[in-house]
C-alpha positions as CSV (number, residue, x, y, z in Angstrom):
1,X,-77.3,291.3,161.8
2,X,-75.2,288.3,161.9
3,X,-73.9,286.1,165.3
4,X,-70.8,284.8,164.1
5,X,-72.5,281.3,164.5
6,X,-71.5,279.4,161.3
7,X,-74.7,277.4,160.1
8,X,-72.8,275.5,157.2
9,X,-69.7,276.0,154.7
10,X,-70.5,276.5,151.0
11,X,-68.9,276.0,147.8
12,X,-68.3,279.0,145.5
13,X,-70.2,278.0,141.7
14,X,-68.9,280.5,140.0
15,X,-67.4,283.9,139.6
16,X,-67.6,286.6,137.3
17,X,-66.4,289.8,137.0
18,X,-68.7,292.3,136.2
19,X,-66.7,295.5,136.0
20,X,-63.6,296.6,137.7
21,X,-65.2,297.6,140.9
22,X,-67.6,294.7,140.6
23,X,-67.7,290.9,141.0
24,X,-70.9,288.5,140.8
25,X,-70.7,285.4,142.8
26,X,-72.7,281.9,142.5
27,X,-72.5,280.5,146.0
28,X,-74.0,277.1,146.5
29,X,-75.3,277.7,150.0
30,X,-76.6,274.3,150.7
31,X,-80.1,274.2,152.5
32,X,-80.4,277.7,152.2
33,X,-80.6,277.9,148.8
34,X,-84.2,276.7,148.5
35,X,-85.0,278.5,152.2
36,X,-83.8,282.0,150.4
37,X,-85.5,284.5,149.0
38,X,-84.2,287.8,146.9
39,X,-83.5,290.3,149.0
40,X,-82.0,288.3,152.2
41,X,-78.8,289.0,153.5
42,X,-76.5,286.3,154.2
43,X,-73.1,286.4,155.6
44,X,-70.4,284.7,152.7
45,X,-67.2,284.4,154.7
46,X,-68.0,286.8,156.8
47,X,-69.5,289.5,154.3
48,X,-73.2,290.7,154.8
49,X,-74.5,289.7,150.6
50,X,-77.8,290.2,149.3
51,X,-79.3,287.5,147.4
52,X,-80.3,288.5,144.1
53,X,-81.3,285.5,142.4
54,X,-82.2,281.9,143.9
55,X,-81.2,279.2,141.8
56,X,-81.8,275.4,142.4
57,X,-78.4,275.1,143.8
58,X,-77.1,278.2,144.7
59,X,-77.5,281.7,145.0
60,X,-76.3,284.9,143.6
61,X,-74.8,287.6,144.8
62,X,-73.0,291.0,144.0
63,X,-70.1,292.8,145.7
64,X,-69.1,296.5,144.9
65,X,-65.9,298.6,145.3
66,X,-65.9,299.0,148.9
67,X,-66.3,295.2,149.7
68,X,-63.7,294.4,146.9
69,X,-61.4,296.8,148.4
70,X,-61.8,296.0,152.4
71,X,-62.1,292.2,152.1
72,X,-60.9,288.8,150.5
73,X,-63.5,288.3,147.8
74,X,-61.3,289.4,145.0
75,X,-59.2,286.2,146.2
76,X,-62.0,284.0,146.1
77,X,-62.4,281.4,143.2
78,X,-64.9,279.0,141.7
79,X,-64.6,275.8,144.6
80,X,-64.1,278.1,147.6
81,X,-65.5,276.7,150.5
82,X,-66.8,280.0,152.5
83,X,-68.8,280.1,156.0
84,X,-72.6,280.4,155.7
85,X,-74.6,282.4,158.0
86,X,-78.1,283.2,157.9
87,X,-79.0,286.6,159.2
88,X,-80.7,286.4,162.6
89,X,-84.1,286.7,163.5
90,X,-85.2,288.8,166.7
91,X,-86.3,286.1,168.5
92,X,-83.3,283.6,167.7
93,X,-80.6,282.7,170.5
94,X,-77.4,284.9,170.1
95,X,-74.6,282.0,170.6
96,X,-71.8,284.0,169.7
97,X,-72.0,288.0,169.3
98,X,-73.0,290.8,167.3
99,X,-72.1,291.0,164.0
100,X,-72.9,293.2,161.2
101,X,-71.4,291.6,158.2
102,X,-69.5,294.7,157.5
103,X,-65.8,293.8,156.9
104,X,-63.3,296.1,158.8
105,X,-60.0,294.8,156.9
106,X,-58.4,291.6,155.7
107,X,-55.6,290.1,158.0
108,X,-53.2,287.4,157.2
109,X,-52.3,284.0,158.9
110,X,-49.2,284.0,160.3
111,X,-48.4,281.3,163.0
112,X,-50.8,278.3,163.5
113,X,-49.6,276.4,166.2
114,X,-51.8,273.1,166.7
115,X,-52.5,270.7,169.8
116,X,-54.3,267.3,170.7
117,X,-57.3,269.6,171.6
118,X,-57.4,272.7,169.5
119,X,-55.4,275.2,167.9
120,X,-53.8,278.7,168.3
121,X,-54.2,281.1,165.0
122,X,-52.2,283.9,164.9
123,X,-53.6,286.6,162.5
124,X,-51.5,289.6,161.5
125,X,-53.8,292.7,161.4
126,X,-52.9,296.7,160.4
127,X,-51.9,299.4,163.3
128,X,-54.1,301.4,163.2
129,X,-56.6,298.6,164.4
130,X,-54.8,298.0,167.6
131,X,-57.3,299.8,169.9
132,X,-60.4,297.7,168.7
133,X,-58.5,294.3,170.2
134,X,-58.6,293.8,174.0
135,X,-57.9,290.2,175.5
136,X,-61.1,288.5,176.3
137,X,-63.2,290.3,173.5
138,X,-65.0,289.6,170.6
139,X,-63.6,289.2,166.7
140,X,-64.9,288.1,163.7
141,X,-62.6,286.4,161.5
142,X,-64.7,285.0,158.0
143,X,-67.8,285.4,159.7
144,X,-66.8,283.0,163.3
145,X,-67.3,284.6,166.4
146,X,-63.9,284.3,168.2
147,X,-62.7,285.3,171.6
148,X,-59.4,286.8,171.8
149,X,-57.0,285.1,173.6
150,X,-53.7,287.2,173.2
151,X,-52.5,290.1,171.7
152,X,-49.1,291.9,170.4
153,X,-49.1,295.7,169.5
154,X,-45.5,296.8,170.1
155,X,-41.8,296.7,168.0
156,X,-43.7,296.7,164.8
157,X,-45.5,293.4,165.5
158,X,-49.4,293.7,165.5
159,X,-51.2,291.0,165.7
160,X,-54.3,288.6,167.5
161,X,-54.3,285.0,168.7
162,X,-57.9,283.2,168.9
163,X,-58.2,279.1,170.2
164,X,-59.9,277.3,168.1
165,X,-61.8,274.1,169.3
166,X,-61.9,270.8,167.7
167,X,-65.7,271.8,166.1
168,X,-64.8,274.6,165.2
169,X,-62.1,273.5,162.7
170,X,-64.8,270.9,161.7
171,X,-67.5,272.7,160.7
172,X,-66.3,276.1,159.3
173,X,-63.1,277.0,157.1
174,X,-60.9,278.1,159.8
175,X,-59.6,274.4,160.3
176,X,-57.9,274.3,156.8
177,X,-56.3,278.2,156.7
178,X,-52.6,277.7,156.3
179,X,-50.1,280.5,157.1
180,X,-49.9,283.4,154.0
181,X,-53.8,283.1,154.0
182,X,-55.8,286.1,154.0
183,X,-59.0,286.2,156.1
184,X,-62.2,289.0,156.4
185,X,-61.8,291.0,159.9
186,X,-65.0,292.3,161.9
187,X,-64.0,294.3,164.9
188,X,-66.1,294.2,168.1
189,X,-69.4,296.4,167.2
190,X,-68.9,298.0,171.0
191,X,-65.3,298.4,170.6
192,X,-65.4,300.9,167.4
193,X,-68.2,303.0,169.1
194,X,-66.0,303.5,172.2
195,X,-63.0,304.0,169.8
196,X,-64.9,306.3,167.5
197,X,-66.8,308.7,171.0
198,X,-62.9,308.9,172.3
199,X,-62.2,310.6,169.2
200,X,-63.7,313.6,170.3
């Protein structure tokens, strides 16, 4: 379990492709490369990753056919910058909210619209995702907790507007997306059960 609390942006080392429903990743995680162990899970954009090898400056990771297929990572290439998060601890401070790792769908950047004080991103998302936005709530996009601050599901235009601060465009990758990006999704963890029980 992630909070959507960014502890640092990494570089990706390398990438290779292991099979077509396979890709390994080199991530140079920074300080957590020598605070990792195998077998921890750390969020990579966004993604909940296992490490399976700790190197002196990075760390290694595998994804599979259903995280090729519901997120970004097939885009991603040796220099990415990505958004590292540790996974939390019981007894740490959840600053932002609860969040799994587990990629819902990839959205893409269509309006950025920026200010003296922080900017409005406008990220295009599918249909059939419309009930799990409500003004107000929580989204993950590459692994930030966001608060939704508008949305537009009507006349074929589906979409979700978060405000970014001025530290948050600093410190994760969210301050250099540029419209026609794609970026990892994570619905509200509350809002899928409540979607999933009205189902039947």
């Amino acid at each position: 379990m992630f909070t959507g609390i960014v502890q640092s942006v990494g570089t990706v080392v390398q990438v290779h492709k292991l099979s077509d429903n396979s890709v390994q990743l080199q991530v140079d995680c920074n300080d957590l490369n020598s605070n990792s162990k195998i077998g921890d899970s750390i969020a990579i954009a966004g993604i909940c990753l296992t490490v399976e090898k700790v190197n002196q400056d990075s760390l290694t990771f595998t994804a599979i056919s259903e995280t090729l297929d519901k997120t970004k990572i097939s885009k991603i290439i040796k220099g990415s910058s990505v958004n590292i998060e540790q996974s939390a601890k019981l007894q740490d401070l959840v600053g932002g909210h609860q969040v799994s790792g587990h990629i819902d769908t990839t959205g893409k950047v269509v309006k950025i619209a920026k200010s003296d004080n922080w900017s409005v991103l406008r990220v295009a998302i599918d249909e059939k995702f419309a009930n799990l936005v409500v003004s107000k709530g929580s989204i993950s996009i590459d692994g930030v907790s966001l608060t939704i601050s508008n949305i537009m599901n009507k006349d074929g235009e589906n979409w979700v507007e978060v405000s970014l601060i001025p530290i948050t465009m600093a410190h994760t990758t969210l301050g250099s997306l540029v419209e026609g990006n794609l970026v990892n999704i994570e619905f509200d963890l509350v809002a899928k059960y409540v979607a999933q029980n009205t189902k039947k």
